[in-house]
C-alpha positions in Angstrom: 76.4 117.9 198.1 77.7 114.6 196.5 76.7 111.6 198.8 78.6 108.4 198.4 77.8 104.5 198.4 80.9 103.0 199.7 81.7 99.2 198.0 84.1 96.8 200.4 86.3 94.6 197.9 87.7 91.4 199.7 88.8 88.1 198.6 87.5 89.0 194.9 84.1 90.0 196.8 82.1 93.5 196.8 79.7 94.3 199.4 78.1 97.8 199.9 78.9 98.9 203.4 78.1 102.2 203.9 75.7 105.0 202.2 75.0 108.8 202.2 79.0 109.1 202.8 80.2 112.7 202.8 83.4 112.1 203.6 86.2 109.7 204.0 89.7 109.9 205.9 92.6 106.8 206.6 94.4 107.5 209.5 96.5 104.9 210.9 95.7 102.1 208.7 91.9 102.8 209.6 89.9 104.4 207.0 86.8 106.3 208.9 83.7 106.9 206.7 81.2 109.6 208.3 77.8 110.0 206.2 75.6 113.1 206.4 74.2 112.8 209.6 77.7 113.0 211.1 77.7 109.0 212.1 81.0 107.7 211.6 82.0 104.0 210.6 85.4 102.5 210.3 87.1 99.8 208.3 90.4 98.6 209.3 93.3 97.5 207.1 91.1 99.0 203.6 93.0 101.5 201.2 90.7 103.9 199.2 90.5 102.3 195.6 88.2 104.3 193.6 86.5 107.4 193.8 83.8 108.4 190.9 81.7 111.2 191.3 79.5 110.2 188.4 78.7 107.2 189.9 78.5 108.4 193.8 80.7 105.6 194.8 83.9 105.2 196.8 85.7 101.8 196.4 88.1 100.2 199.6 89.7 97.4 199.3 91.4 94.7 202.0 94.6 93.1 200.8 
């Protein structure tokens, strides 16, 4: 299963926020992260940047 380390970029800043992500959904202008013990987190007002695989990373980003 591919786990991801999820990278917040705001105001020209990246900070890891999340790890062991197994999936990632944006409802609502919320994008809700839920790793693989099934505990969710949620970042408001982020849009999915990147996703790489290779690198088991997901990039959001606040405007």
């Amino acid at each position: 299963m591919c786990e991801f380390t999820v990278i917040l970029e705001e105001s020209g800043e990246k900070k890891k926020i999340a790890e062991n992500v197994v999936k990632a959904r944006r409802k609502e202008g919320i994008v809700v992260l839920t790793n693989a013990s099934g505990s969710l987190s949620k970042v408001e007002g982020a849009t999915i940047e990147v996703v790489d695989t290779l690198m088991q990373e997901l990039v959001l980003k606040k405007a």
